[in-house]
C-alpha positions in Angstrom: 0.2 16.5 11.8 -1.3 15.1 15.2 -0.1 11.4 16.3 -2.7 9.6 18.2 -1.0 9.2 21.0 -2.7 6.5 23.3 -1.5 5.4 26.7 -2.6 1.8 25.5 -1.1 0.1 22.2 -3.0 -2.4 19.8 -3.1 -6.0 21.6 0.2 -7.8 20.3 -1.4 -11.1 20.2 -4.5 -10.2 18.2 -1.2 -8.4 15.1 0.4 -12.0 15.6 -2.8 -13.3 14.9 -3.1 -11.7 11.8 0.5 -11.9 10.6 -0.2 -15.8 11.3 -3.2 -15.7 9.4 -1.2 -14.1 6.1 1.5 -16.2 6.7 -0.6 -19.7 6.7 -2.3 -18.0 3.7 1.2 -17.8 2.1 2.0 -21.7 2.3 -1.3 -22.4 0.2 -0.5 -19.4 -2.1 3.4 -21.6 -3.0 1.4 -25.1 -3.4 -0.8 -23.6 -5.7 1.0 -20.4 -8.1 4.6 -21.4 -7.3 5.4 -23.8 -10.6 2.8 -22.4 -13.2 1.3 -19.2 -11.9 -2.2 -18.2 -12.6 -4.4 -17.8 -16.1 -8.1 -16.1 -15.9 -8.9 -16.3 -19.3 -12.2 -14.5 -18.7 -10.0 -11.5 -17.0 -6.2 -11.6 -18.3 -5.3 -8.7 -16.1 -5.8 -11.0 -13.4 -3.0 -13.7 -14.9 0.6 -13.6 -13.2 3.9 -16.2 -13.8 5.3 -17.8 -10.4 7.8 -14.9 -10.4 5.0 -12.9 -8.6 3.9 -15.1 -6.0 7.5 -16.1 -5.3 9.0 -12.7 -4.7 6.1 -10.9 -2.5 5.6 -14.7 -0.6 9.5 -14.2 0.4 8.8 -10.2 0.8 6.3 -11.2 3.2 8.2 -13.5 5.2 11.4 -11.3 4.9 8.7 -8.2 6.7 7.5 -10.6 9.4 11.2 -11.7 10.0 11.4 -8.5 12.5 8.7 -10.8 14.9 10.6 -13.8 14.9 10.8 -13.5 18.5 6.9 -14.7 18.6 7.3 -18.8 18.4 4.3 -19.1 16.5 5.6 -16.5 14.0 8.9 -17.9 13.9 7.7 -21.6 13.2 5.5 -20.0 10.0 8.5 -18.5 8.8 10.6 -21.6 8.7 7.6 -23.5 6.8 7.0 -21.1 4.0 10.7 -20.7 3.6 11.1 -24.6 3.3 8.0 -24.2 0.7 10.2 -21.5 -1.5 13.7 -22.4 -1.5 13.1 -25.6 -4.0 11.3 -22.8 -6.5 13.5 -19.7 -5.5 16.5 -22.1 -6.8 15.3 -24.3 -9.2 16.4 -24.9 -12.7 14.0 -22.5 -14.3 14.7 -19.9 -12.3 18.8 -20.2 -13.2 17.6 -20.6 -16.8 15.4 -17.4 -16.8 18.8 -15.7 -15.1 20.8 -17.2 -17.9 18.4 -15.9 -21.0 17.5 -12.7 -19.0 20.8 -11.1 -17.2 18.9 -7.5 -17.1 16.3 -9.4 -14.6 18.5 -11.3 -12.9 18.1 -8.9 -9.9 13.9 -9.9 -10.6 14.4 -13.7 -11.1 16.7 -13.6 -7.5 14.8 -11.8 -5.1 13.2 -14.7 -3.4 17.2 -16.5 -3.1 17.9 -12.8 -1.8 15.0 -12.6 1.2 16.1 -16.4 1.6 19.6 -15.6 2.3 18.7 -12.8 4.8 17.2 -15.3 6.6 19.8 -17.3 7.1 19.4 -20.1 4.0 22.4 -18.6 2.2 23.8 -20.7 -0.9 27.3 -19.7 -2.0 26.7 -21.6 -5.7 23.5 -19.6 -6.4 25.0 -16.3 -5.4 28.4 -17.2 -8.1 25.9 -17.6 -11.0 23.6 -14.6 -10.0 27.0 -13.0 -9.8 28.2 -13.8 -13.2 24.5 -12.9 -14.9 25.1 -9.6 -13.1 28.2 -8.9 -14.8 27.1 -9.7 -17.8 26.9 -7.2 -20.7 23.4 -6.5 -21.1 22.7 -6.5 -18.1 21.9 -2.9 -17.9 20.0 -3.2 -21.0 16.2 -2.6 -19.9 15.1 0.9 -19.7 13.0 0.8 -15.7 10.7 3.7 -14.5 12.4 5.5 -11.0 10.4 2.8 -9.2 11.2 -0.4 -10.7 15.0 1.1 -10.7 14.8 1.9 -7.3 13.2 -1.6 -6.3 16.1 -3.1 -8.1 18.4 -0.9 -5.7 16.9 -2.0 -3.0 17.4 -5.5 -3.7 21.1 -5.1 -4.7 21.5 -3.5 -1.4 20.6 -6.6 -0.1 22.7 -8.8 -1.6 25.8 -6.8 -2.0 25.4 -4.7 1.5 26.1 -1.5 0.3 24.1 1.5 1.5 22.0 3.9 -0.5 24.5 6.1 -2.4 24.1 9.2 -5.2 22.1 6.8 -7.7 19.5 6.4 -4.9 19.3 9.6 -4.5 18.7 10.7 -8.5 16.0 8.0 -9.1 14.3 8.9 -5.7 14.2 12.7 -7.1 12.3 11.7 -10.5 10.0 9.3 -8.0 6.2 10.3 -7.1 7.8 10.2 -4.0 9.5 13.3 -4.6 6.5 15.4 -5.6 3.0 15.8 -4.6 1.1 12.9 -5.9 -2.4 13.7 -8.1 -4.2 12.2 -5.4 -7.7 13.5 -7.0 -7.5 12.1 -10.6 -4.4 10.0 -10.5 -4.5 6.2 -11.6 -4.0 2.7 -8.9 -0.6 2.7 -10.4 0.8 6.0 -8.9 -0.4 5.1 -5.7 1.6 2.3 -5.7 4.5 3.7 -6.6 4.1 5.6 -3.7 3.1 2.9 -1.2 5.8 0.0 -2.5 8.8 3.1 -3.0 8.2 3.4 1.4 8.7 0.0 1.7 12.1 0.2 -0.2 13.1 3.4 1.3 12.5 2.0 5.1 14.3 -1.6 4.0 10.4 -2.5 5.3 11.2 -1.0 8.9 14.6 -2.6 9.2 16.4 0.8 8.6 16.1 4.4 9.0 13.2 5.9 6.4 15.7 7.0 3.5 13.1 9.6 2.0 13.6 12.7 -0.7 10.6 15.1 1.1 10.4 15.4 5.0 8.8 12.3 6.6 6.0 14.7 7.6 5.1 16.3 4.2 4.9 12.5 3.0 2.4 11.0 5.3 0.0 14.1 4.8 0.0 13.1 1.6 -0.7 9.5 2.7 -3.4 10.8 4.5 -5.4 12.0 2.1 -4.4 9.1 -0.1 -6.1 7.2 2.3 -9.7 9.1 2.0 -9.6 7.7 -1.7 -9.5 4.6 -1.4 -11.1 3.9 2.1 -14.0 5.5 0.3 -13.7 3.4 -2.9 -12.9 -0.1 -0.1 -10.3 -0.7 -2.3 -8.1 -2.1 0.7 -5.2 -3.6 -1.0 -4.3 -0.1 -1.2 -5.7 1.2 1.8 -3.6 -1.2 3.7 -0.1 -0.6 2.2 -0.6 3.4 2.4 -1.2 2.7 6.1 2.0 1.2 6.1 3.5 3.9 5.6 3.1 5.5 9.7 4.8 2.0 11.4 7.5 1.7 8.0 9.3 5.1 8.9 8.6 4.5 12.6 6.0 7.8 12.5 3.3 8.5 15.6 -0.1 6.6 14.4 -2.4 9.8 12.5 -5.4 10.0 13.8 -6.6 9.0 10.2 -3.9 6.1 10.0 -5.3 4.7 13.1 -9.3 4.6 12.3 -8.0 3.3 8.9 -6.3 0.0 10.7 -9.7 -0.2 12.9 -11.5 -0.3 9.1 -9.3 -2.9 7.7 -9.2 -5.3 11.2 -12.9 -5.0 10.8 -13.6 -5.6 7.5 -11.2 -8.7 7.8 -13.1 -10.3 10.8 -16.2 -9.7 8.9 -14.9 -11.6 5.7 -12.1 -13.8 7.5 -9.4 -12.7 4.9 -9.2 -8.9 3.7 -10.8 -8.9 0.4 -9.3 -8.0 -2.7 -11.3 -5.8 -5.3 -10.5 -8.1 -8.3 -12.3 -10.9 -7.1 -16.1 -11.0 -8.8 -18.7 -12.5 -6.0 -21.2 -13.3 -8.7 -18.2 -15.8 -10.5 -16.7 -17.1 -7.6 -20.6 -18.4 -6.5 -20.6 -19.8 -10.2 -17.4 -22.0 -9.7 -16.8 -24.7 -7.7 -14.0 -27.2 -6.2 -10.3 -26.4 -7.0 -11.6 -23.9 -9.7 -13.4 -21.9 -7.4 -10.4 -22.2 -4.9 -8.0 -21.4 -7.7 -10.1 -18.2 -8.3 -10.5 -17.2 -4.7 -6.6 -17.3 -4.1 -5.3 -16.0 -7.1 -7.4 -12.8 -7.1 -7.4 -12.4 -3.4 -4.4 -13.5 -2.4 -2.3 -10.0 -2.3 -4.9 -8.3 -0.2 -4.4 -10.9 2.2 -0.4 -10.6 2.2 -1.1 -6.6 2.6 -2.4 -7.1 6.1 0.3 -9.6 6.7 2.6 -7.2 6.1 1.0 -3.9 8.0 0.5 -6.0 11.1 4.6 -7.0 10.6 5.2 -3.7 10.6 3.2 -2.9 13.5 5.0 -5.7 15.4 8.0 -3.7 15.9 9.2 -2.1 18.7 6.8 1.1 19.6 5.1 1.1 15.9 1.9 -1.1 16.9 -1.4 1.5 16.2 -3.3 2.8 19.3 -5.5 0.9 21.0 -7.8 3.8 21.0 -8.2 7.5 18.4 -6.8 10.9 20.1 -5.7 14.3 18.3 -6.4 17.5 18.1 -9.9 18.9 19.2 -11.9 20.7 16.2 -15.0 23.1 16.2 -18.4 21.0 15.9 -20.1 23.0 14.0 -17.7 22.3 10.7 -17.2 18.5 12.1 -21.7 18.6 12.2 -21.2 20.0 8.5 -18.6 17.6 7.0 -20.4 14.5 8.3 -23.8 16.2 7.2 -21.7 16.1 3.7 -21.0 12.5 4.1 -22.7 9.9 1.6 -24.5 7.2 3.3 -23.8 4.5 0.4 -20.8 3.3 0.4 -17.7 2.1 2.6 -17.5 0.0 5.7 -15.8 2.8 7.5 -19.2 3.9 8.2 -20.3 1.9 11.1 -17.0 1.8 12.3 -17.6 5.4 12.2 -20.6 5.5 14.4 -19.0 2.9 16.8 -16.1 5.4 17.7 -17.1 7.6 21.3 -17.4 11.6 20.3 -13.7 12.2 21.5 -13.0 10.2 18.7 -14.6 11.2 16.2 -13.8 14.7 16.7 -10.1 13.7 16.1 -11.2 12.5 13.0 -12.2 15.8 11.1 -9.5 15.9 8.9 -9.5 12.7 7.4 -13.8 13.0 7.2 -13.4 16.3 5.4 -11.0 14.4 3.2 -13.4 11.8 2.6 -16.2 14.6 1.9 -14.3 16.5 -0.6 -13.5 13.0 -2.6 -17.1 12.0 -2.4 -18.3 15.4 -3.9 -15.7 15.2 -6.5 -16.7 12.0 -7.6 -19.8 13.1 -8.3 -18.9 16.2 -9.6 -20.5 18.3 -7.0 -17.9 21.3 -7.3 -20.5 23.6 -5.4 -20.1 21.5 -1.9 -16.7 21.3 -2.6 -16.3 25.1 -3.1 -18.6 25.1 0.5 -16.2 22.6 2.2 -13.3 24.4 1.4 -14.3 27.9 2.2 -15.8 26.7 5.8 -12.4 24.5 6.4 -10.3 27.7 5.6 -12.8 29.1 8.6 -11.3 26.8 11.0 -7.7 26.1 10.1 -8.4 22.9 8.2 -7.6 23.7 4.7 -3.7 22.9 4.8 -3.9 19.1 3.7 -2.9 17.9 0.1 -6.5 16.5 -1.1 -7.7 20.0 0.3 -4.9 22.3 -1.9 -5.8 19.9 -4.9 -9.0 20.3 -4.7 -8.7 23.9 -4.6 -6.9 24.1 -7.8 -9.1 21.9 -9.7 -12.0 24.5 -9.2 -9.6 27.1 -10.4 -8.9 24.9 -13.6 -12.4 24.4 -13.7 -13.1 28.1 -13.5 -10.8 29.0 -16.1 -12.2 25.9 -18.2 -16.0 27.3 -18.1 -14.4 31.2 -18.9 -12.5 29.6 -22.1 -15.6 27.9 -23.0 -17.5 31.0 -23.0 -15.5 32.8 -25.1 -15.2 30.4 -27.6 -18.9 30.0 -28.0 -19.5 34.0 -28.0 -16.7 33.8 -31.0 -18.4 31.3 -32.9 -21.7 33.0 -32.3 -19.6 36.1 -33.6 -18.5 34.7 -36.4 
């Protein structure tokens, strides 16, 4: 899989920028979730307790930690930690400890992050200490990636390196086997996106990871056709993640994603989450409509906050400009031919890019192609796509081999069909 290598890196100050942006975001996000959470009556899913807010506000600021060396990032650190450590070690959350020693781990994660920064408290670590030694506290039955979260964060505390119960849960992870990257659900993908970010200690350690690093991020390639396609860009952004998490070369495909993202945000002056309805929040007004805008918008933001502190580190920043391989472009005519005009803002950013460019950019366009005509169930093009990419040499990436084997289920779904119909005709 081709980095794209560029001689110039992303402008530092303009990912500082950003982090800073996500990081003042964070400080509104603790005044107004951190006691009571959020309720949207009208859409539950949307609902969350301060335990959420708490424990990905002190995710974020343990990620950006790695650019403390930037003053201005340094200084935002300091104030949302000040803003957290009242809530991360209040009475409620030693109470929810108390009744709840198989989250304990769950309820302590922002005291954790805090202490990694350097606000350490002796007191709170005794009673997390006795909750965790309490009898039940085993007694919850976790999927491999809320088991491996929690490994993660005992690693933090305790300081012990992944051992052979890292490596078991990581085997029965998505992160072990090719993800259904066609018709899987939001939840596998982040599985796969938040079990990097465990696996990497979010950059501060060597990627600790089940498959090679490189059979990984072509999966996270195509992942990435999905759901720039679909501008769902709270995932978009954490599967991007994944190249400047393990300290990979930028893709060619990772890289224009980071160009869609940056874009969209200047356009909308916060990445925008998917959950938030325009048509309601223009309906509400003064703290509602505030209280609405954060609370289903919020995370999106934090995503960017965290790619661009991942970017900050030494030699992961993305390229300043796209470079890889050079295909044939006759198939790259052909797959941008294929191309729906109706959705995604990674379409003028598309046309902005010089030919070089978007040349580089065939395998991730043919990945976009393919999802498009599966969407619409358009298994002709798809057959068309496939048979000229195996032309070429461009047939090797997950979405393409899935894609591949749904027209053979499909095939063998239409010849059972048949033959039940001629046997009820028969009969």
């Amino acid at each position: 899989m081709g980095g794209a290598l560029s001689e110039a890196a992303w402008d530092e100050t303009d990912l500082a920028a950003r982090l800073c942006r996500a990081l003042d975001l964070a400080k509104r996000v603790i005044t107004w979730f951190a006691s009571e959470g959020y309720s949207d009556p009208e859409s539950p899913a949307n609902s969350f307790q301060p335990e959420k807010p708490l424990g990905e506000t002190a995710m974020l600021i343990y990620a950006a930690s790695g650019a403390r060396h930037l003053s201005q990032i340094a200084t935002r650190i300091a104030e949302v930690a000040e803003l957290l450590l009242p809530h991360a070690r209040s009475a409620q959350t030693l109470l929810n400890m108390a009744l709840h020693p198989a989250l304990c781990l769950d309820f302590a994660v922002p005291h954790i992050l805090l202490s990694k920064l350097g606000y350490t408290d002796p007191r709170m670590d005794d009673f997390l200490r006795s909750c965790f030694a309490s009898q039940a506290r085993k007694g919850r039955q976790r999927p491999p990636t809320g088991s491996l979260e929690g490994r993660w964060v005992e690693s933090l505390w305790t300081g012990a390196e992944p051992g052979p119960a890292w490596h078991r849960d990581l085997r029965n992870s998505v992160l072990n086997w090719p993800l259904d990257i066609l018709g899987g659900f939001r939840d596998e993908a982040y599985a796969f996106t938040h079990l990097v970010m465990y696996c990497t200690d979010f950059g501060f350690r060597p990627a600790f990871l089940p498959r090679p690093r490189a059979v990984i991020l072509q999966e996270a390639a195509s992942l990435l056709a999905k759901y720039l396609d679909g501008e769902d860009y709270d995932l978009a952004g954490e599967v991007i993640m994944a190249w400047p998490l393990t300290g990979a070369p930028w893709s060619p495909a990772a890289a224009f994603g980071f160009r869609v993202l940056t874009g969209v945000e200047d356009h909308a002056g916060v990445l925008p989450g998917g959950t938030t309805r325009p048509d309601r929040l223009h309906q509400l007004e003064g703290r509602e409509k505030t209280r609405y805008a954060l609370g289903t918008a919020y995370h999106t933001g934090y995503v960017m906050g965290f790619l661009c502190a991942a970017s900050l580190r030494e030699g992961r920043a993305p390229p300043a400009r796209i470079a890889g391989p050079r295909f044939d472009e006759d198939f790259l005519d052909h797959v941008i031919a294929t191309l729906d005009r109706d959705q995604g803002h990674w379409q003028p950013e598309l046309l902005a890019l010089s030919e070089a460019e978007r040349n580089a950019l065939c395998p991730l366009l043919l990945d976009l192609a393919i999802v498009q005509r599966c969407r619409k169930h358009d298994y002709a093009a798809v057959r068309e796509l496939l048979a000229r990419a195996h032309q070429h040499g461009l047939s090797r990436s997950p979405l393409c081999g899935q894609s591949a084997e749904l027209l053979e289920r499909l095939t063998a779904y239409a010849r059972c069909s048949i033959q039940d119909r001629d046997q009820i005709n028969a009969d």
